[in-house]
C-alpha positions as CSV (number, residue, x, y, z in Angstrom):
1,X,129.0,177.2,283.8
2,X,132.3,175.6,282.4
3,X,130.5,172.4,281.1
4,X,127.9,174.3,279.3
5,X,130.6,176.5,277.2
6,X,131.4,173.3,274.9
7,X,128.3,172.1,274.7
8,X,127.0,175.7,272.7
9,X,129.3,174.0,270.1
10,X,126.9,171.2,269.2
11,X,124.6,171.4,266.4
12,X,122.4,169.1,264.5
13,X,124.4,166.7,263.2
14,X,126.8,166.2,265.8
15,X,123.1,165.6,268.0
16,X,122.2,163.2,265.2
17,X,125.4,161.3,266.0
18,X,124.9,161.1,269.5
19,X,121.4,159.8,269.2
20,X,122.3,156.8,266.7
21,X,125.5,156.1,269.4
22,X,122.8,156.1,272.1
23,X,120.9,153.6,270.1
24,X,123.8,151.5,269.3
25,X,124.9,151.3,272.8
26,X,121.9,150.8,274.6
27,X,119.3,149.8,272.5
28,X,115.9,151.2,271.5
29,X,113.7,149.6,274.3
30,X,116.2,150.8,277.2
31,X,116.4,154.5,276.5
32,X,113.2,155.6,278.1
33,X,114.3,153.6,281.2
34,X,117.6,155.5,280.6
35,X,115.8,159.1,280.0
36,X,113.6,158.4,282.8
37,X,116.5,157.6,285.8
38,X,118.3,161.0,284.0
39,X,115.4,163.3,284.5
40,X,115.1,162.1,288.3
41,X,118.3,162.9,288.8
42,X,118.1,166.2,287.5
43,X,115.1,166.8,289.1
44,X,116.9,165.4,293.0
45,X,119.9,167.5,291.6
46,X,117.8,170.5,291.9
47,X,115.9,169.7,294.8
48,X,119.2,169.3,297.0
49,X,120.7,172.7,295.3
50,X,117.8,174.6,296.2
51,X,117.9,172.8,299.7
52,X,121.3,173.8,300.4
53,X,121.0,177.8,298.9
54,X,118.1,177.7,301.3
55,X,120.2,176.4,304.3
56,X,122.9,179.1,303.8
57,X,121.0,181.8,303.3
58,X,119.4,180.7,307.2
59,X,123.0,180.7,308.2
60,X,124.0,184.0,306.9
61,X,121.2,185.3,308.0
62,X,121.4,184.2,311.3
63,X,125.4,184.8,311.5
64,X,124.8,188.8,310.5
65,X,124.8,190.8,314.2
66,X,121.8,192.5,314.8
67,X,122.0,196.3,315.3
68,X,122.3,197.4,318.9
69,X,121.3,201.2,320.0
70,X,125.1,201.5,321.5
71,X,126.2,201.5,317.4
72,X,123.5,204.1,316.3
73,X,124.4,206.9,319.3
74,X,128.2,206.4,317.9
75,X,127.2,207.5,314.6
């Protein structure tokens, strides 16, 4: 969450300015290509995050002891 703090700071025009310096940099016909390989890699991003929450929650799940009936005849 500390990279999306800045970026609540741009507006408009500095969005403006980024487009055009996109633009200059790589050139009309290249930013789909460019857009395109970004939103994969979001969308593999995701995929591995929700992989990996999914892989620990096994773990912790399988590392919490189970109840024995020697714990509830303590109580």
């Amino acid at each position: 969450m500390l990279l999306s703090f800045p970026l609540a700071f741009i507006g408009v025009p500095e969005g403006i300015i980024v487009v055009v310096l996109l633009v200059l940099l790589f050139g009309a016909k290249k930013l789909p290509a460019l857009a395109r390989g970004v939103g994969e890699s979001i969308v593999e991003f995701k995929k591995a995050r929700t992989d990996l929450d999914a892989e620990s929650e096994k773990t912790e799940a399988a590392s919490k002891p189970l109840p024995s009936s020697d714990d509830k005849s303590a109580s």
